[in-house]
N, C-alpha and C positions, 0 to 999 in steps of 0.2 A: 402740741396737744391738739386732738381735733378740737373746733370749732361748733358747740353746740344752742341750741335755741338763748340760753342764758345770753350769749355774748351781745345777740341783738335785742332781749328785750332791756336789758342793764344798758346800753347804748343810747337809745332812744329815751330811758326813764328817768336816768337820771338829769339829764340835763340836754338831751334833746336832740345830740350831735355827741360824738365821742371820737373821728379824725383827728389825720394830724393837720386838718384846717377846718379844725372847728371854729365859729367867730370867737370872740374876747368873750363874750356877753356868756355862751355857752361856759368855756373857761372858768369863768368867775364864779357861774353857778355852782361848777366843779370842787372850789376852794370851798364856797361858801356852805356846799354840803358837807364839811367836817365842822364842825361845832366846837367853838375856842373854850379852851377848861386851863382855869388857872391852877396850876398844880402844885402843893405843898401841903404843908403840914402842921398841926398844932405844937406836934410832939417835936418841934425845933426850939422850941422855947425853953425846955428842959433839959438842953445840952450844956453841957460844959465847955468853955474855949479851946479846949485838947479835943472836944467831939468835930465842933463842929470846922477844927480846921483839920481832923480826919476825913470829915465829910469832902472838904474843899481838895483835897488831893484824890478822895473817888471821882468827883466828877471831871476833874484832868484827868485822869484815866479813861473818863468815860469819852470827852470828847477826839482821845484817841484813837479807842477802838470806832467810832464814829468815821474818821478817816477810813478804817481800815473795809469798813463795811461797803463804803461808796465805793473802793478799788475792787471791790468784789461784785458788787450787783453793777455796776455803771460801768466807773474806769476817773476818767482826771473830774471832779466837783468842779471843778475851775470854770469850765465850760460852760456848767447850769449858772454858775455865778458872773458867769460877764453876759448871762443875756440882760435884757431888759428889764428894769422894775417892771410890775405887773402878774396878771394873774397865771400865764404860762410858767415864770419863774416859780410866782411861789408853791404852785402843785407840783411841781419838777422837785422842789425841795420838799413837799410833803411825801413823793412818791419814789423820794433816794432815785430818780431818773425821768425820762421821759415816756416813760410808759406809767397807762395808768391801773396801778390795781385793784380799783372797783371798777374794773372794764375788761378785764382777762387782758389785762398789759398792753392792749392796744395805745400806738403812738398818740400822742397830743402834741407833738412839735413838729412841725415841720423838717425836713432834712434824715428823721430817724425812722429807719425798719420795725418789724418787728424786733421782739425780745427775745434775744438769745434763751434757748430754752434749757440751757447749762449756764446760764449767768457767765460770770466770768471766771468758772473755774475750770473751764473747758476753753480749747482751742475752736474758736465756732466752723472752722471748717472738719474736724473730726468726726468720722465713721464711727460708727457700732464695730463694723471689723478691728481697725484702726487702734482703738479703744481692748477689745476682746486678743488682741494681738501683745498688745505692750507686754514683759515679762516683767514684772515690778510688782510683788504681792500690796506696797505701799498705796500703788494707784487707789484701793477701795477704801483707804482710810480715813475718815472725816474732815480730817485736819492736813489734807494733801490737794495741791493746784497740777492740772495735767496743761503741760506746757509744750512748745518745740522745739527739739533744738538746733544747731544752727546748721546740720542738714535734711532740717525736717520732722525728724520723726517725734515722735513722743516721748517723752521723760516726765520726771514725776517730780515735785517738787513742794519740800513741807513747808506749811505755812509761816514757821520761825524763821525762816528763810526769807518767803518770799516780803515777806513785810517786819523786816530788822530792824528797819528804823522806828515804827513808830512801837512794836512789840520793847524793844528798848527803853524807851519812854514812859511805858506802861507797868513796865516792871518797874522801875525805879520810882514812880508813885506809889504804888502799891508797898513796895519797901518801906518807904518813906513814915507812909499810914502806919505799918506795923512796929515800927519806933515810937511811936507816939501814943499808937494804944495800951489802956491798962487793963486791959481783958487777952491775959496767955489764947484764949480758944480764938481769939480774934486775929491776935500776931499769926498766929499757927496757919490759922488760912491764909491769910495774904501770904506770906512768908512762901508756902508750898503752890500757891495758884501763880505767884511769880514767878516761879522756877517751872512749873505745867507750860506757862507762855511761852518760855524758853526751849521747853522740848518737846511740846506736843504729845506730851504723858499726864494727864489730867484726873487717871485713876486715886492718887495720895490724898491730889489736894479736893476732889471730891471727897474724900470720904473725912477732911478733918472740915470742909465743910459743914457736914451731916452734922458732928461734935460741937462743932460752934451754936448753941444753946442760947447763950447767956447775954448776949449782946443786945441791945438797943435796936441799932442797925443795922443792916444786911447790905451785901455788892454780889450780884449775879453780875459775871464777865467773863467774856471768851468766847470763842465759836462755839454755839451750842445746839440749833433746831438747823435744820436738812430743808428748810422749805424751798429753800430758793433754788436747791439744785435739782430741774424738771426734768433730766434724761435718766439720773443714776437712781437720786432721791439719798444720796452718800455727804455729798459737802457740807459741814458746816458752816453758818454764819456768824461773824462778830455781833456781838452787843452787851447792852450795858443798862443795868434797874441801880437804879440806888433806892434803899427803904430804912423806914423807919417804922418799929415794932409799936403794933396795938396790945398791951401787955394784957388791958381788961380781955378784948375778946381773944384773944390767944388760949389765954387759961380755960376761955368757957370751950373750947375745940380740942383741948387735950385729953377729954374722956375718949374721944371717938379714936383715937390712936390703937388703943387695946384690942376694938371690934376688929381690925383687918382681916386679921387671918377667918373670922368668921363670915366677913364677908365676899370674901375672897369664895371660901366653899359654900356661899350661898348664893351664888351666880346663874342664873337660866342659861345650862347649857350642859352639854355631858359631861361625866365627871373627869374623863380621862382631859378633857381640855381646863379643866383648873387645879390641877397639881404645881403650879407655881405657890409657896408659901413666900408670901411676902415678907419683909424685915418688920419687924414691933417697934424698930426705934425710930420707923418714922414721925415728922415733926409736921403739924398742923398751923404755921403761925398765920395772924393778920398782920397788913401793914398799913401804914399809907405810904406812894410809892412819891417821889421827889425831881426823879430824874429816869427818862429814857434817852436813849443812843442805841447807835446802828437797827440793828433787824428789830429789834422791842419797839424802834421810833418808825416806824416806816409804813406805813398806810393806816391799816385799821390796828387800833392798840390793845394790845394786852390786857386782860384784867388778871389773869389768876394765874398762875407758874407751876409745873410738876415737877423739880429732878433731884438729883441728876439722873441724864439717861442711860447711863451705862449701866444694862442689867448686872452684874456684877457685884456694884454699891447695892443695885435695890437688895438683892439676896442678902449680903450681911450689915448694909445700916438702914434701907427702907430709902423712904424719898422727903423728903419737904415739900408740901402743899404752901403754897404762897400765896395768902388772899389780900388781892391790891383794893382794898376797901372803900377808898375814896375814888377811883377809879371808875371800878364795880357802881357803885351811886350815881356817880356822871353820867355811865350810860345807861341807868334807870331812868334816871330823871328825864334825861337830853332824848331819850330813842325808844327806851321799852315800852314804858309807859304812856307815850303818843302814839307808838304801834297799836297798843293795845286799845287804845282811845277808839281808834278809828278799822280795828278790824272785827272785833270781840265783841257781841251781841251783849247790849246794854245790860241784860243779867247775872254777866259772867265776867263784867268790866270789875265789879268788887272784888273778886281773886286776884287780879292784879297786885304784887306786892314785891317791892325793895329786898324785905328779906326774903322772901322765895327764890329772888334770881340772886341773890347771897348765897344760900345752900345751895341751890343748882350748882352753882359754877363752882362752889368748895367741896363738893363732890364730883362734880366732872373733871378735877383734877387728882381724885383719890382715886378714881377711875383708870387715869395713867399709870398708877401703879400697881392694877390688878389685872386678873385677865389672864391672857396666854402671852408668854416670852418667846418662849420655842414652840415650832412647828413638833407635831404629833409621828409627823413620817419622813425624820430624815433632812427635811430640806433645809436646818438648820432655826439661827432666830424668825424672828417672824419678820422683821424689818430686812432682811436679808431676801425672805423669801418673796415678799411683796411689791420689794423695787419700789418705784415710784408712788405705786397705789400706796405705801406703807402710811404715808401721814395722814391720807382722807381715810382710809378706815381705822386707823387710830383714835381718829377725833370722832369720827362717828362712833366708834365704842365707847370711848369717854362721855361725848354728848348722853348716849341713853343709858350707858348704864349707870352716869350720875343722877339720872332722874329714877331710874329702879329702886336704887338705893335709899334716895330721899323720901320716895314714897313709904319704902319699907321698915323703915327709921321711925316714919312718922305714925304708921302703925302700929309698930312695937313702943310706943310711947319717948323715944328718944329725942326729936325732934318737936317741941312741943310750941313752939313759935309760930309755926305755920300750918295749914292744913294739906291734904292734897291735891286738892283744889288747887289752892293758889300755889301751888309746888308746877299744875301741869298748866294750869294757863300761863303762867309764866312764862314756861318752859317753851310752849307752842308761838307765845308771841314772840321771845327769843330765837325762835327758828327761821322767824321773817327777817329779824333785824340780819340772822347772821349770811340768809344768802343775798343778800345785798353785797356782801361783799366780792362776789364777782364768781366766776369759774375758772379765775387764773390764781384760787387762792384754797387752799387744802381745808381749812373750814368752814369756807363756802359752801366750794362740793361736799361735804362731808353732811354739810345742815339742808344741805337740798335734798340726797337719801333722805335722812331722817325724816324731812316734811314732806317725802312722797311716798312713804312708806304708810308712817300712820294716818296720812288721807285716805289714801289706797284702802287703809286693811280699816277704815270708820273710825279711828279715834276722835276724829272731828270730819264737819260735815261745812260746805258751805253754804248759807241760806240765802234765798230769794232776793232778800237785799244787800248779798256781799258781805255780811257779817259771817263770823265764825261761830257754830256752836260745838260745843266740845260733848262727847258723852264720855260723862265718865267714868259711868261701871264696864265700857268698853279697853279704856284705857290700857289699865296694866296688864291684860293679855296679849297688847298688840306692844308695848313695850316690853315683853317678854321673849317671843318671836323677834324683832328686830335684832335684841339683844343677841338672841340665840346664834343668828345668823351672821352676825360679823364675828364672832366669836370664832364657830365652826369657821371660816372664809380664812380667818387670822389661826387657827390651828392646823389646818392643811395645806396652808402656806398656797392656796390654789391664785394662781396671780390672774392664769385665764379669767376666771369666776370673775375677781375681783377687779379686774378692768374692763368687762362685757359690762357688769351691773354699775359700773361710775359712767358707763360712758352714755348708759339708757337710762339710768335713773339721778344721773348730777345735772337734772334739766328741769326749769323753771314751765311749768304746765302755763296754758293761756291764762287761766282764772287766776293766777296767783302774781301776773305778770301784772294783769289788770289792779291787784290789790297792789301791790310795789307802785305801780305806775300813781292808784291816790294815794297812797302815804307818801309820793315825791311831791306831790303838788300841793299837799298839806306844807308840806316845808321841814317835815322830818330829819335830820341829820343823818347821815349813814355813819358815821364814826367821829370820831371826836379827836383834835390838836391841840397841844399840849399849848400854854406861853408857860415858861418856868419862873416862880417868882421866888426862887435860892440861886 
């Protein structure tokens, strides 16, 4: 991926050196910008001995699929684990390798290149030709490793395959779980996602997924988000959430279930580009989250979850929105709200709110499930048509049209907790936090559009003292237009379009470089590390 202005001022800002001989001191600084969050839950208290040694055989599951992650993005863990205590190691383990991704993956270890821009699901000496050559319709399947074989050439190779052992393993915890549980809709999944691991057929046990209602606890597991693969933007990655259900605000989110389809066709954008009718029986739940593994544990973490992604499910059961609520709060507390301390003109620092960046983010993932699936001319899904660009304008649809929505909500009287105010100061300070996260990472670039968009078109303005003022009867016309436009970009399947504007506009302007640059020296956190205390 080219090398854009981001990679150097993130270099320099965060910690003042970002080589692979940076000193120890730099390093450390490195570690110390993720912010320790002890992560568990109330609602363990309330488990039964059969729950929570259900729970006990998820999380040997999870640290399975953990294994499997590392052989995917890295190769042998072993390696990172016989370096040195210290602060090299422990960012190596916060970054599942020696690249770091709040840096666009640049080395921090001595000895190591860059980062394979196909991870390791790619042979790193393979062609485009090479690739474009194989006859093997399997090659483009998520859940497929492109390998050599022993004269060379390419072969394809499914993931139940290539990782039997520990895919073995995982099943039979999962099994295990499903003997023990007394919720059928709970058995049912496990039961059918252990047998997906096995065959790399994950349609079923998605959808008894969806069915699974009734339970306490949740397991999102298996290869699921495509981030990590930067050539195809096709492979999926292992990982692994363990949650435990907020039942109170669950029920208060089940109204909004019914609106979809209406907001679905209240979208700024043509009409022919929202004839996807979404499923009704999507599921809105809160949780707090207990445990991550693989791709969910690996740099900047997760707050809120959309799937499954297989348009398929969305048509006939819709999606689950999963709001990781204790999470979400962490990086209120630990990141948004010093952002906003230090960027947001002392009269607009009162909109600042917890719950604001609550519904943002539980709309930016209802967001996921609306929009355009299919291209309008032929070129197929959208994800197909977009390649690589497919997850920065995904996220950037998501980003703004969760905040369209929120606004719209909040006008129609649905939303009565917050104003839209603090819906979009939020939202603008949450645009800081997110491109912090690098341009080696799809919601970076995704929140660098967004934040040079609505500069650009005046949503906000920067004042004489570096502070932010927001206008905001300007606002929702310019999040209207951005909306518009990935929309259109994502109906036309136009990939040109959409890799000229990531590649001109996923870049961090001087002024904004200089704001990142004091909110590093404030001592702000870019993202937040788990210690697990289950």
């Amino acid at each position: 991926m080219k090398r854009l202005l981001y990679i150097t001022a993130c270099a320099s800002l965060l910690c003042g050196c970002a080589d692979r001989h940076a000193p120890v001191s730099a390093l450390q600084n490195k570690v110390n910008s993720y912010a320790t969050f002890q992560i568990g839950s109330p609602y363990m208290e309330g488990l039964t001995d059969n729950g929570k040694e259900v729970l006990n055989l998820f999380r040997l599951a999870a640290d399975e699929v953990d294994n499997i992650y590392w052989q995917q993005v890295f190769g042998d863990k072993n390696l990172i684990l016989a370096l040195p205590d210290g602060p090299a190691k422990e960012y190596a383990l916060i970054n599942y390798g020696p690249w770091d991704r709040m840096d666009s993956n640049e080395p921090f270890i001595e000895g190591y290149g860059p980062r394979p821009a196909g991870a390791r699901f790619y042979p790193e000496d393979m062609t485009a030709e090479e690739f474009d050559a194989l006859d093997d319709p399997a090659k483009n399947s998520p859940y497929t490793l492109i390998r050599r074989d022993e004269s060379g050439n390419l072969k394809v190779v499914w993931y139940h395959d290539a990782y039997k052992e520990s895919i073995e393993k995982i099943t039979r915890y999962l099994e295990g779980a499903a003997t023990m549980t007394i919720k059928e809709s709970v058995r049912n999944f496990l039961l059918k996602r252990a047998e997906a691991l096995r065959t790399d057929d994950y349609y079923e046990s998605d959808l008894a997924w969806m069915d699974m209602k009734d339970s306490k606890m949740d397991i999102v597991i298996g290869p699921i988000e495509d981030y990590e693969d930067g050539i195809h933007g096709l492979k999926t990655a292992y990982e692994c959430f363990i949650l435990l259900k907020d039942l109170k605000r669950t029920e208060e989110l089940r109204k909004y279930i019914s609106m979809l389809p209406d907001l679905q066709k209240s979208l700024p954008c043509a009409p022919e580009y929202k004839t996807f009718v979404p499923g009704t029986e999507s599921d809105m739940f809160v949780y707090d989250a207990i445990y991550y593994s693989g791709d969910a544990n690996a740099g900047g973490k997760t707050i809120a979850i959309n799937l499954p992604n297989d348009p398929k499910v969305h048509a006939e059961k819709g999606t689950r929105r999963l709001q990781l609520r204790n999470v979400i709060k962490a990086k209120f507390d630990k990141i948004v709200y010093p952002i906003g301390s230090i960027l947001i003109e002392p009269e607009q620092q009162r909109y600042l709110s917890a719950d604001a960046f609550f519904w943002n983010v539980t709309f930016h993932e209802v967001a996921h499930g609306l929009g355009v699936k299919e291209t309008v001319n032929g070129l197929g899904p959208v994800d197909k048509a977009l390649g690589n660009e497919s997850s920065i304008w995904e996220e950037a649809k998501a980003d703004i049209l969760g905040l369209y929505m929120v606004c719209n909500l909040i006008d129609k009287g649905e939303i009565p907790v917050i104003s839209k105010e603090s819906a979009i100061t939020t939202y603008i300070t949450s645009l800081v936090r997110s491109v912090r996260f690098g341009a080696g990472e799809a919601h970076g670039r995704a929140n660098m559009m967004c934040y040079n968009f609505l500069k650009e078109n005046g949503a906000f303005e920067r004042n004489k003292d570096g502070r932010y003022h927001i206008n905001f009867d300007k606002v929702p016309e310019v999040i209207s237009a951005w909306a518009n436009l990935i929309l259109t970009t994502q109906a036309t399947g136009n990939y040109m379009f959409a890799k000229e504007y990531d590649t001109n506009h996923a870049v961090v302007p001087e002024a904004l470089s200089a704001d990142i640059s004091n909110v590093n020296r404030s001592g702000v956190p870019v993202d937040i590390r788990f210690e697990f205390v289950w």
